[in-house]
N, C-alpha and C positions, 0 to 999 in steps of 0.2 A: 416422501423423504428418500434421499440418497446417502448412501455409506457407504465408506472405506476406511480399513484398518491400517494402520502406519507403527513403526516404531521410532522412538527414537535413533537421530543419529549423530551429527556435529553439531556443536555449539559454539559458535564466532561469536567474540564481543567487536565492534565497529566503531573507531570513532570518526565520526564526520566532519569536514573542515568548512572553516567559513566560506559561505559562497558556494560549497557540493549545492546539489539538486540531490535530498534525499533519493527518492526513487530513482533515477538515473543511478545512483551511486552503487542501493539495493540490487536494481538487477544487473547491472555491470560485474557487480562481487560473485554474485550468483553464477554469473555464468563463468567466469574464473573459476571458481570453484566447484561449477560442477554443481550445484544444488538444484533440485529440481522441486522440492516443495519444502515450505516452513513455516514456521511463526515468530511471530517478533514482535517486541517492544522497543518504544523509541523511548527516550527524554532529552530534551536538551533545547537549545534558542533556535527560533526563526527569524530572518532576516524582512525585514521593511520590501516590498513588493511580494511579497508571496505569493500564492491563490491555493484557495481551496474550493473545492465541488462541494456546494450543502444545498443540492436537492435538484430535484430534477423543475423546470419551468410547472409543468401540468402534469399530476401521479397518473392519469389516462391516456396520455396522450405515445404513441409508441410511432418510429422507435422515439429511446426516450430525449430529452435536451436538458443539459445539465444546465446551472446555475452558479456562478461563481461568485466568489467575497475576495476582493483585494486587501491583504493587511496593510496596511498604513503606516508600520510602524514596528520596533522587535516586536515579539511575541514570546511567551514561554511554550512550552507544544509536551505533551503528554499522548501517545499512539501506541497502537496497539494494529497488530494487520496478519496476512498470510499472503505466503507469493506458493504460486503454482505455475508451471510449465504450458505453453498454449500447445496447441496444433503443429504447430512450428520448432514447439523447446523451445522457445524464448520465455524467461521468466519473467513473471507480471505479476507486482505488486500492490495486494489491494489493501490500504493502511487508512483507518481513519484516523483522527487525529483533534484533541481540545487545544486551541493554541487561548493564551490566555495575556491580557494586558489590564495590567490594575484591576476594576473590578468588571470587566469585558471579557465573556468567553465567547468563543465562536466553533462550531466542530466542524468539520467535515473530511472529504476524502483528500491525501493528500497528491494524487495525480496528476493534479494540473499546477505542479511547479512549487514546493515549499526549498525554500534556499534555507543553506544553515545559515545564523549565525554564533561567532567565535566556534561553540563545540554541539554538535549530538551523539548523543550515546544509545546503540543499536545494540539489540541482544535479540539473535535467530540461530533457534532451536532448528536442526534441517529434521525436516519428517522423512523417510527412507520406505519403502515398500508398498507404497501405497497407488492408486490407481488416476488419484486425481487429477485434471486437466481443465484449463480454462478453454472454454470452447463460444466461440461466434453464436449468441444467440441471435437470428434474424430479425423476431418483433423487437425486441427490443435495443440492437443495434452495440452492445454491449458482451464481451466476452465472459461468462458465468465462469465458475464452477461447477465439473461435471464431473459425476463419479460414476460410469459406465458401466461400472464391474458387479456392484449390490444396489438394488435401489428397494 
């Protein structure tokens, strides 16, 4: 196990507009602002073509090959995530997400492209002090979270 200690520090409410690309949107703010690590909670509508990531092809197989789910159709979306700063400062977003239609849920990561629809409602906590970095793992072809500093 890895650890690092953080405090609190801003708190920005987001609302998102029809048609944003959540995470585009996320780390575009981010770096406006200056945020370099946080957490967040989404709610609010997905628009028809979305994509979510929910699982990799083979759990053995590295590096890894995601799997994606096209929505078909609105969705309601309920998310929960953390962005952290790469190698670079670029902030990077890793949010999963239940999107929901009548009685169809479907979860996964929202990365590969959720569009709002009409409204979403973003609440990110920035974490301040802390050591975290998303970092290039090689086998697995995917930038982690890495806490350098305590392990």
């Amino acid at each position: 196990m890895q650890y690092t200690q953080a405090e609190h520090g801003r708190v920005f409410i987001l609302r998102l507009e029809e048609g944003e690309v959540l995470h585009e949107e996320i780390e575009k703010f981010a770096r406006e602002k200056e945020v370099k690590s946080a957490a967040l909670i989404a709610v609010g509508g997905v628009g028809e073509g979305s994509k979510l990531v929910v699982g990799p092809e083979d759990g053995d197989k590295r590096p890894v090959v995601p799997m994606f789910h096209n929505l078909d159709d609105v969705h309601e979306l309920a998310g929960t995530g953390t962005l952290f700063t790469d190698e670079e400062g670029n902030p990077i977003l890793h949010m999963h997400s239940s999107c929901g239609r009548n009685e169809e849920t479907i979860t996964g990561c929202v990365r590969s492209g959720i569009k709002v629809w009409q409204i979403m409602e973003i609440v990110m906590f920035e974490l301040i002090g802390s050591s975290a970095k998303r970092v290039l793992d090689d086998e697995l072809g995917v930038k982690l979270l890495n806490l350098k500093d305590n392990k």
